[in-house]
PDB file of N, CA, C and O in Angstrom:
ATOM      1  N   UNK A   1     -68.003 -29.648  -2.324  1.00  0.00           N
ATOM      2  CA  UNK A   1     -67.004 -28.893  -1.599  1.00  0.00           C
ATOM      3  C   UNK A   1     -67.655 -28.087  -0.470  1.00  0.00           C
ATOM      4  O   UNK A   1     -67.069 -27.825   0.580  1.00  0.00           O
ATOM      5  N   UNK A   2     -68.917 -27.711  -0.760  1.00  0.00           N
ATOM      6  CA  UNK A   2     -69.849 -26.833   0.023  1.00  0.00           C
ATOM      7  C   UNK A   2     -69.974 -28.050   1.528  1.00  0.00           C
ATOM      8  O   UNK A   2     -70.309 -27.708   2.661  1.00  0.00           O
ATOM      9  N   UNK A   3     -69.752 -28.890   1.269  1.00  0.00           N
ATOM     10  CA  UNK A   3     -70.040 -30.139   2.475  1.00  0.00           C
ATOM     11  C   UNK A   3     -68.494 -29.922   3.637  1.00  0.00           C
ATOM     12  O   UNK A   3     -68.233 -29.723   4.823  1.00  0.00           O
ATOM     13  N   UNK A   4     -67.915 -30.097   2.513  1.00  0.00           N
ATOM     14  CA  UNK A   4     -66.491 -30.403   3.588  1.00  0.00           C
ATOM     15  C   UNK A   4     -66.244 -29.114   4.314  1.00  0.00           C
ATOM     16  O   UNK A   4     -65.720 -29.295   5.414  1.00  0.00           O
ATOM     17  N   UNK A   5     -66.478 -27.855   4.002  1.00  0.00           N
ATOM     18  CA  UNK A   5     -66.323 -26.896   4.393  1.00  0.00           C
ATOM     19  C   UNK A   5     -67.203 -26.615   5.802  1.00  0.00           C
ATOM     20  O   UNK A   5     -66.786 -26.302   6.918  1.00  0.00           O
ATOM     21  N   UNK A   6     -68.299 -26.800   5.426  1.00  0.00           N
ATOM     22  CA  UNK A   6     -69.351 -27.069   6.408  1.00  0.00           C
ATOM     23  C   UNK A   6     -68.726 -27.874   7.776  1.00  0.00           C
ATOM     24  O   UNK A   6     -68.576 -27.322   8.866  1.00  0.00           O
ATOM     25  N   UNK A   7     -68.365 -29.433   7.459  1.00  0.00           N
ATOM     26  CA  UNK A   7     -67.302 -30.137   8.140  1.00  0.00           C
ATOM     27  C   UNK A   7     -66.416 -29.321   8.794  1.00  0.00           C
ATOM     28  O   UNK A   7     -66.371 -29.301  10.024  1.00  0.00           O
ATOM     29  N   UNK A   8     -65.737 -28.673   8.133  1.00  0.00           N
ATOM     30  CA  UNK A   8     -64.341 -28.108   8.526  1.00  0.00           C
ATOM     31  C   UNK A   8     -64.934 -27.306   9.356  1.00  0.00           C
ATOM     32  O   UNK A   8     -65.141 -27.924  10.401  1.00  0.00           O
ATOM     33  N   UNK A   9     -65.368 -26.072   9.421  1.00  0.00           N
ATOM     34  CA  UNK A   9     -66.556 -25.178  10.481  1.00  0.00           C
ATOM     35  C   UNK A   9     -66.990 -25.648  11.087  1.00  0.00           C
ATOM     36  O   UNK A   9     -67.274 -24.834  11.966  1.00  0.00           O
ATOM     37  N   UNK A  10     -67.494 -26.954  11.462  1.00  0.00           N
ATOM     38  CA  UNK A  10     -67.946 -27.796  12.709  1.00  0.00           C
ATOM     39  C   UNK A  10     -66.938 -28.299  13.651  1.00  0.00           C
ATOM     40  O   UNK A  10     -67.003 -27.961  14.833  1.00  0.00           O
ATOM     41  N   UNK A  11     -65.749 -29.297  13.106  1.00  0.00           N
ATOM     42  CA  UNK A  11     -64.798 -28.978  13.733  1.00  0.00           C
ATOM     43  C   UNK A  11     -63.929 -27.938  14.365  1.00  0.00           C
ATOM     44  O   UNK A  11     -63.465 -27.960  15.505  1.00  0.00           O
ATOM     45  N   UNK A  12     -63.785 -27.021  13.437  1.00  0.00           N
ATOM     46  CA  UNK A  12     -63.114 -26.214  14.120  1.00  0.00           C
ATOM     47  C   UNK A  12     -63.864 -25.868  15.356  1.00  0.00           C
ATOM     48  O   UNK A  12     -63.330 -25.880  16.465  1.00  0.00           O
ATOM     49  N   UNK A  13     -65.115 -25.557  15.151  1.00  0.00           N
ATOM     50  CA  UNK A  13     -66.308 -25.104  16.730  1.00  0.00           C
ATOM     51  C   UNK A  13     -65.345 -25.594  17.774  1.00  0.00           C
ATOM     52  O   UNK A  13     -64.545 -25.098  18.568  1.00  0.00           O
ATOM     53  N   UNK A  14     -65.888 -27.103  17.330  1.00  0.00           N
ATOM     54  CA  UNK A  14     -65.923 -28.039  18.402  1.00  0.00           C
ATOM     55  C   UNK A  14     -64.101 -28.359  19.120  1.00  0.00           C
ATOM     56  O   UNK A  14     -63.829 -29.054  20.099  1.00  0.00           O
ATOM     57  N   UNK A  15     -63.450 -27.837  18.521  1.00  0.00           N
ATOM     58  CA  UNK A  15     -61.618 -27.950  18.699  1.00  0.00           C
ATOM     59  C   UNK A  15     -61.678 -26.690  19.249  1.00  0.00           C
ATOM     60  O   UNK A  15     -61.188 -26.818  20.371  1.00  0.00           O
ATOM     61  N   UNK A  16     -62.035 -25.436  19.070  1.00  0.00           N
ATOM     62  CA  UNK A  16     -62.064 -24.146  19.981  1.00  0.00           C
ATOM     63  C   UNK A  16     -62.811 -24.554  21.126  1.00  0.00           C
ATOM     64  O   UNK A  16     -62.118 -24.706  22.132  1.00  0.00           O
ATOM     65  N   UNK A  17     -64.090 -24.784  21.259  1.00  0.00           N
ATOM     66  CA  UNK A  17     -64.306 -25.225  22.943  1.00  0.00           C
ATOM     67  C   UNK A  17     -63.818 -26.096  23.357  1.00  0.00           C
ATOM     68  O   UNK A  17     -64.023 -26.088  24.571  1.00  0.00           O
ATOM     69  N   UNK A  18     -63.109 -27.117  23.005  1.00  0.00           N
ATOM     70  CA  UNK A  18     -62.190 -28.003  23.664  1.00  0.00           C
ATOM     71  C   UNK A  18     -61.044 -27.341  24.472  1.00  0.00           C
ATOM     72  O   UNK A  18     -60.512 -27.543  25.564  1.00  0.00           O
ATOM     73  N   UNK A  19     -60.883 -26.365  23.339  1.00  0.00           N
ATOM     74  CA  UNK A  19     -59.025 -25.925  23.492  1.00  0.00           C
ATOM     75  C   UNK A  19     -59.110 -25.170  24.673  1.00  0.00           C
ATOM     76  O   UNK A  19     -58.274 -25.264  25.572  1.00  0.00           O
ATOM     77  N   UNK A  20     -59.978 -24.508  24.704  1.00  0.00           N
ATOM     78  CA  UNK A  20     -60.967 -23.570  25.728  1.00  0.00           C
ATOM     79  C   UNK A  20     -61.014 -24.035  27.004  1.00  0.00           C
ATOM     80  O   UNK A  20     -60.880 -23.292  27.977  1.00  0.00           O
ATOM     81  N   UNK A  21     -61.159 -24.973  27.062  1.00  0.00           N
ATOM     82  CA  UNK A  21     -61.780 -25.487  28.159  1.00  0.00           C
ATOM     83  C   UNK A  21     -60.759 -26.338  29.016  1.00  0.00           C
ATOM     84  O   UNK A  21     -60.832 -26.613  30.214  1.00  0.00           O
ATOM     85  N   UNK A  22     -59.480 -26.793  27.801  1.00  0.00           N
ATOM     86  CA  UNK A  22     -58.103 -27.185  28.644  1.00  0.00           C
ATOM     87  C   UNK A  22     -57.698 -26.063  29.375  1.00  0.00           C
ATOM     88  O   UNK A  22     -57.368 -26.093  30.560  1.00  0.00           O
ATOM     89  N   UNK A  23     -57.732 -24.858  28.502  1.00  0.00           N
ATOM     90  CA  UNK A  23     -56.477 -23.412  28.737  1.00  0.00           C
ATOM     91  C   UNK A  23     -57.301 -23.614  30.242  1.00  0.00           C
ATOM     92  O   UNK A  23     -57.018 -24.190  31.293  1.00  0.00           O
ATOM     93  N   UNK A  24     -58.610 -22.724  29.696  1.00  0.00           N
ATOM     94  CA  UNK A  24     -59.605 -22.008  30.890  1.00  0.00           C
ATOM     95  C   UNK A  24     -59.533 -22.977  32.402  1.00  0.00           C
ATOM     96  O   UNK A  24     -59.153 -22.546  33.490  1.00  0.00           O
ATOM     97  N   UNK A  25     -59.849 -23.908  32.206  1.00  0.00           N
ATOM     98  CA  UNK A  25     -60.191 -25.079  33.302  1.00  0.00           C
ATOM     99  C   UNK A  25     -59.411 -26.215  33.465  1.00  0.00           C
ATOM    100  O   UNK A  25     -59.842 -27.069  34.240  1.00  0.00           O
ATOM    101  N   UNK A  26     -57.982 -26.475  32.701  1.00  0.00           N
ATOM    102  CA  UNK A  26     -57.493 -27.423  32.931  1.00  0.00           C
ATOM    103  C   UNK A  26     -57.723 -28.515  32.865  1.00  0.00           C
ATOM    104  O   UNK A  26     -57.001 -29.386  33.351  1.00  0.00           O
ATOM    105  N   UNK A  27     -59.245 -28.813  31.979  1.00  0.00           N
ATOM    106  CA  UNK A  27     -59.865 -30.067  31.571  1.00  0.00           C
ATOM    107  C   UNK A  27     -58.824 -30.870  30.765  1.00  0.00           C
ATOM    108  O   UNK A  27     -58.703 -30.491  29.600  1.00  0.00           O
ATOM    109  N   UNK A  28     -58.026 -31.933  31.160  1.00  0.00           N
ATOM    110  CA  UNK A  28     -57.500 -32.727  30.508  1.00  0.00           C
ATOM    111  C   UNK A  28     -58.123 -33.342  29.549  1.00  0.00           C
ATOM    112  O   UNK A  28     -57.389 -33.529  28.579  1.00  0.00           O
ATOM    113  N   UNK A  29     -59.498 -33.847  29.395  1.00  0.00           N
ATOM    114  CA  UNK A  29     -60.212 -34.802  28.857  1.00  0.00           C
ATOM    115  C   UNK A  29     -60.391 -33.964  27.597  1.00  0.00           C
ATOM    116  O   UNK A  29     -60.678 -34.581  26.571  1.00  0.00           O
ATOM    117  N   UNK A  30     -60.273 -32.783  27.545  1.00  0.00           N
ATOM    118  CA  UNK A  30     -60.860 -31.726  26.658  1.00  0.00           C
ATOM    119  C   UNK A  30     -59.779 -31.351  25.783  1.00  0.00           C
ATOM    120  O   UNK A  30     -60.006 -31.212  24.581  1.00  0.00           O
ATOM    121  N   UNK A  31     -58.823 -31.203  26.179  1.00  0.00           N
ATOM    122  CA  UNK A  31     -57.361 -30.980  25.601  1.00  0.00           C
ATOM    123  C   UNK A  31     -57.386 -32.627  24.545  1.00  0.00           C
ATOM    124  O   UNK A  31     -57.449 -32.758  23.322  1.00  0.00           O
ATOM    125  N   UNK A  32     -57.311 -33.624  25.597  1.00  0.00           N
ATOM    126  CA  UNK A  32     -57.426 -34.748  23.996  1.00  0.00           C
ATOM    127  C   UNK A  32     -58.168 -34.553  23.321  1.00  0.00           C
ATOM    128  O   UNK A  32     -57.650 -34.564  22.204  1.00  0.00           O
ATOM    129  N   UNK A  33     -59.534 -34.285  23.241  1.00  0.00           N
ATOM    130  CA  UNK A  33     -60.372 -33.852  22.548  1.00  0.00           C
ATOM    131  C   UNK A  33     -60.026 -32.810  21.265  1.00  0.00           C
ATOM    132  O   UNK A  33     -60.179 -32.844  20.044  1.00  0.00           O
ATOM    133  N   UNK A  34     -59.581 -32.050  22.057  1.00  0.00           N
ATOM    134  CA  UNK A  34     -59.054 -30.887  21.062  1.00  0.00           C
ATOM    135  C   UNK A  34     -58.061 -31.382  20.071  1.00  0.00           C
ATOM    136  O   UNK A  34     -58.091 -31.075  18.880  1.00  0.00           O
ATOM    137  N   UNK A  35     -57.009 -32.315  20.729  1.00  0.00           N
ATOM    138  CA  UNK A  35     -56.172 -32.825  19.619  1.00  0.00           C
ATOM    139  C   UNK A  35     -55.976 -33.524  18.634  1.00  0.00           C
ATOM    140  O   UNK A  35     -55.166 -33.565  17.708  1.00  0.00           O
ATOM    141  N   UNK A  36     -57.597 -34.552  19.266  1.00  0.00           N
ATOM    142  CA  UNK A  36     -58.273 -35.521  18.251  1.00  0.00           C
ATOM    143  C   UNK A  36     -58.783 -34.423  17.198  1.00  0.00           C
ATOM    144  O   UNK A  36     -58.281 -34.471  16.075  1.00  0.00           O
ATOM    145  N   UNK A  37     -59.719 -33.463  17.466  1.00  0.00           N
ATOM    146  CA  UNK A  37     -60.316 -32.428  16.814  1.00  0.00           C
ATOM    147  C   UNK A  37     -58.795 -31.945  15.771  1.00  0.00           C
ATOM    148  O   UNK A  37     -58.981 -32.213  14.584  1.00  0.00           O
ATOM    149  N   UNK A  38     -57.659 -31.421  16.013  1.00  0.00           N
ATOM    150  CA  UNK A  38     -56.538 -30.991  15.429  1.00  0.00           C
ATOM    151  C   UNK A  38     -56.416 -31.783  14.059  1.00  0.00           C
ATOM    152  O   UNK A  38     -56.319 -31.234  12.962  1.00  0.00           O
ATOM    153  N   UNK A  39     -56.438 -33.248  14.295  1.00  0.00           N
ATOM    154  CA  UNK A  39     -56.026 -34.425  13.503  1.00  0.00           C
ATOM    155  C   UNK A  39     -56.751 -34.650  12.297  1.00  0.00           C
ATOM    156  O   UNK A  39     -56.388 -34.819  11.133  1.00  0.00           O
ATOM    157  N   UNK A  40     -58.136 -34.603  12.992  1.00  0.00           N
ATOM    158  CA  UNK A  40     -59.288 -34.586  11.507  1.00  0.00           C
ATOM    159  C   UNK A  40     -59.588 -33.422  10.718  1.00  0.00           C
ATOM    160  O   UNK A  40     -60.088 -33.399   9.593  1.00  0.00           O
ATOM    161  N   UNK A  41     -59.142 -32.239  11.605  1.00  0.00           N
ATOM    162  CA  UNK A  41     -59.057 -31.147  10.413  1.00  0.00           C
ATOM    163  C   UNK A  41     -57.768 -31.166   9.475  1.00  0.00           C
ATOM    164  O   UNK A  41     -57.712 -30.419   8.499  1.00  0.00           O
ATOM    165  N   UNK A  42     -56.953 -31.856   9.731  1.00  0.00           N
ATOM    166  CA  UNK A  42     -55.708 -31.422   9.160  1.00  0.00           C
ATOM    167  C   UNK A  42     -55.893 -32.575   7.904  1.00  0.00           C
ATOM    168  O   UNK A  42     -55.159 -32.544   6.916  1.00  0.00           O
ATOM    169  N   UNK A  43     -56.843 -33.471   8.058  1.00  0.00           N
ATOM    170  CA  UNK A  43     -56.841 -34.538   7.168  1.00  0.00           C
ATOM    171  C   UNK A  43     -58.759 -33.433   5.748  1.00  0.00           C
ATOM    172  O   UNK A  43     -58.987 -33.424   4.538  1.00  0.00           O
ATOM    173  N   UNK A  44     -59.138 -33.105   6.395  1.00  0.00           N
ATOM    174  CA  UNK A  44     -59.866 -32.265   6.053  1.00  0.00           C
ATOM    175  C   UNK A  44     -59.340 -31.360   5.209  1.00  0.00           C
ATOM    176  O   UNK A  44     -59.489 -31.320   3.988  1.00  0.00           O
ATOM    177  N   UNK A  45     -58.722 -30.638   5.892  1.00  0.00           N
ATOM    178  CA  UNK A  45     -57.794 -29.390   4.982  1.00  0.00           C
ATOM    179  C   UNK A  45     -57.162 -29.885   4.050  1.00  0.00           C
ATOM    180  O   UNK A  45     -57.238 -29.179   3.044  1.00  0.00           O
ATOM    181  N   UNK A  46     -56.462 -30.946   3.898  1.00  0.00           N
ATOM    182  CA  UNK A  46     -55.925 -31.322   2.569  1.00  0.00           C
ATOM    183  C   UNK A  46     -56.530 -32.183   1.665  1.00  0.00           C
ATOM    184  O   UNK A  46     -56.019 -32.448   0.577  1.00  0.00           O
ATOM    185  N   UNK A  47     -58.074 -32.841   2.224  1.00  0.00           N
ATOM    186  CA  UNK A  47     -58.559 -32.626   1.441  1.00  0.00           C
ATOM    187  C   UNK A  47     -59.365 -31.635   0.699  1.00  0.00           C
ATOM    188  O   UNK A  47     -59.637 -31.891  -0.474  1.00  0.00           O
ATOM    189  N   UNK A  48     -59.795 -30.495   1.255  1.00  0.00           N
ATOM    190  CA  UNK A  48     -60.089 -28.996   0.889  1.00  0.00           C
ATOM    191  C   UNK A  48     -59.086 -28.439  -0.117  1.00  0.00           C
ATOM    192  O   UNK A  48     -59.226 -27.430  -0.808  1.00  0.00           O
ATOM    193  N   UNK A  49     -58.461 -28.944  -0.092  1.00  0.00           N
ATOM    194  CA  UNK A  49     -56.302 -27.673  -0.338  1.00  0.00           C
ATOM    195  C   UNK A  49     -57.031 -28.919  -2.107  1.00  0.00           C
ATOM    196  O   UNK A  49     -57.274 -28.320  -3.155  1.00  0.00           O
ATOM    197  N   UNK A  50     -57.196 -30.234  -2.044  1.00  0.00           N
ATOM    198  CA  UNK A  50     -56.981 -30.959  -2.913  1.00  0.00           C
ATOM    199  C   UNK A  50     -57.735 -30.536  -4.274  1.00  0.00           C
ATOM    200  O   UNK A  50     -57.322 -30.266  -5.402  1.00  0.00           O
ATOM    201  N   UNK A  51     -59.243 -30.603  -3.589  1.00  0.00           N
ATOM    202  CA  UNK A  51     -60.329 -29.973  -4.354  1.00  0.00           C
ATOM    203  C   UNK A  51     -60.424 -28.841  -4.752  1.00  0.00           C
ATOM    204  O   UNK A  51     -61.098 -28.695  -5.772  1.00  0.00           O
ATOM    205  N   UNK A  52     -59.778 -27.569  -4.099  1.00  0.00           N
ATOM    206  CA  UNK A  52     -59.760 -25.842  -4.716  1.00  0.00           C
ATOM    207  C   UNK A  52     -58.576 -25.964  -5.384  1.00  0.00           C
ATOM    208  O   UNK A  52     -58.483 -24.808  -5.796  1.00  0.00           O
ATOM    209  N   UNK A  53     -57.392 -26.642  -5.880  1.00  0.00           N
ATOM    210  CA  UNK A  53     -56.564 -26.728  -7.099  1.00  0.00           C
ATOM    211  C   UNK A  53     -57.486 -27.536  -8.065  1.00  0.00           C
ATOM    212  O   UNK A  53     -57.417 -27.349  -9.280  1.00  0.00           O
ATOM    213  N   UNK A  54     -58.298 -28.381  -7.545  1.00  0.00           N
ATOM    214  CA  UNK A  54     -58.757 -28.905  -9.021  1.00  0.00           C
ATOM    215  C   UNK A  54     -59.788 -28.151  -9.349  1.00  0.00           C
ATOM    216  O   UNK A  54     -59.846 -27.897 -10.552  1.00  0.00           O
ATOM    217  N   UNK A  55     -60.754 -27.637  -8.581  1.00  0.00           N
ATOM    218  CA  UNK A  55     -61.574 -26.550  -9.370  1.00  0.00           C
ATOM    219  C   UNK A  55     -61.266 -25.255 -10.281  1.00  0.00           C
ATOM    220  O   UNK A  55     -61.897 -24.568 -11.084  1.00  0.00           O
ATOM    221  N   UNK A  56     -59.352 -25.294  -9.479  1.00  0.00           N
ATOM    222  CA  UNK A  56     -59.227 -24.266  -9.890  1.00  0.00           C
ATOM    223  C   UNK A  56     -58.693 -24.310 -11.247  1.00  0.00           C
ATOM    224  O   UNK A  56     -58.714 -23.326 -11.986  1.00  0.00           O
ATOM    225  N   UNK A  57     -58.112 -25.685 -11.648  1.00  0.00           N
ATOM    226  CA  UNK A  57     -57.642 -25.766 -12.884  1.00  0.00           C
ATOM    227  C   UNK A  57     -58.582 -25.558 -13.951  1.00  0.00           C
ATOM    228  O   UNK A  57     -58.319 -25.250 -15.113  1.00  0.00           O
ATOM    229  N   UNK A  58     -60.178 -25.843 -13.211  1.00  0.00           N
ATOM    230  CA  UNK A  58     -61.008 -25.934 -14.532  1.00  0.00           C
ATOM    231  C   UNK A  58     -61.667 -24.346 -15.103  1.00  0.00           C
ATOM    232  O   UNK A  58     -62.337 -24.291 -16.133  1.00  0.00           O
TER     233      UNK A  58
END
Protein backbone atom coordinates (compact mmCIF):
# COMPACT_ATOMS: atom_id res chain seq x y z
CA UNK A 1 0.00 0.00 0.00
CA UNK A 2 3.13 2.08 0.94
CA UNK A 3 3.81 1.78 -3.11
CA UNK A 4 0.57 3.03 -4.47
CA UNK A 5 0.58 5.90 -2.29
CA UNK A 6 3.96 6.81 -3.29
CA UNK A 7 2.31 6.49 -7.00
CA UNK A 8 -0.50 8.56 -6.06
CA UNK A 9 2.08 11.54 -4.74
CA UNK A 10 3.89 11.32 -7.97
CA UNK A 11 1.02 11.85 -9.93
CA UNK A 12 -0.54 14.18 -8.26
CA UNK A 13 3.13 16.33 -8.62
CA UNK A 14 3.09 15.78 -11.97
CA UNK A 15 -1.06 16.76 -12.65
CA UNK A 16 -0.34 20.08 -10.46
CA UNK A 17 2.46 21.26 -12.85
CA UNK A 18 0.53 20.37 -15.71
CA UNK A 19 -2.59 22.08 -14.42
CA UNK A 20 -0.22 24.95 -13.75
CA UNK A 21 1.07 25.43 -16.64
CA UNK A 22 -2.43 25.30 -18.72
CA UNK A 23 -3.99 28.04 -16.09
CA UNK A 24 -0.48 30.05 -15.94
CA UNK A 25 0.58 29.82 -19.74
CA UNK A 26 -2.14 28.48 -21.66
CA UNK A 27 -0.11 25.39 -22.54
CA UNK A 28 -2.65 23.27 -24.23
CA UNK A 29 -0.35 20.27 -24.45
CA UNK A 30 -0.16 20.47 -20.62
CA UNK A 31 -3.80 20.71 -19.84
CA UNK A 32 -4.08 17.09 -21.74
CA UNK A 33 -1.50 16.10 -19.76
CA UNK A 34 -3.08 17.08 -16.72
CA UNK A 35 -6.21 15.22 -17.68
CA UNK A 36 -4.45 12.13 -18.63
CA UNK A 37 -2.74 12.69 -15.09
CA UNK A 38 -6.71 13.18 -13.61
CA UNK A 39 -7.62 9.62 -15.12
CA UNK A 40 -4.85 7.49 -13.57
CA UNK A 41 -5.29 8.89 -10.27
CA UNK A 42 -8.83 8.31 -10.13
CA UNK A 43 -8.14 4.64 -11.14
CA UNK A 44 -5.41 4.77 -8.30
CA UNK A 45 -7.65 6.13 -5.69
CA UNK A 46 -9.98 3.38 -5.91
CA UNK A 47 -7.64 1.27 -5.87
CA UNK A 48 -6.25 2.93 -2.53
CA UNK A 49 -10.20 3.46 -1.24
CA UNK A 50 -10.08 -0.69 -2.07
CA UNK A 51 -7.10 -1.69 0.02
CA UNK A 52 -7.72 0.77 3.35
CA UNK A 53 -11.35 -1.07 3.74
CA UNK A 54 -9.61 -4.26 3.55
CA UNK A 55 -6.92 -3.48 5.95
CA UNK A 56 -9.31 -2.04 7.73
CA UNK A 57 -11.49 -4.99 8.24
CA UNK A 58 -8.54 -6.88 9.57
Amino acid sequence: MKNLVKEIEESFSAFTEDANAQIEKGNKAAGTRARKASLEMEKMLKEFRKKSLDAAKK
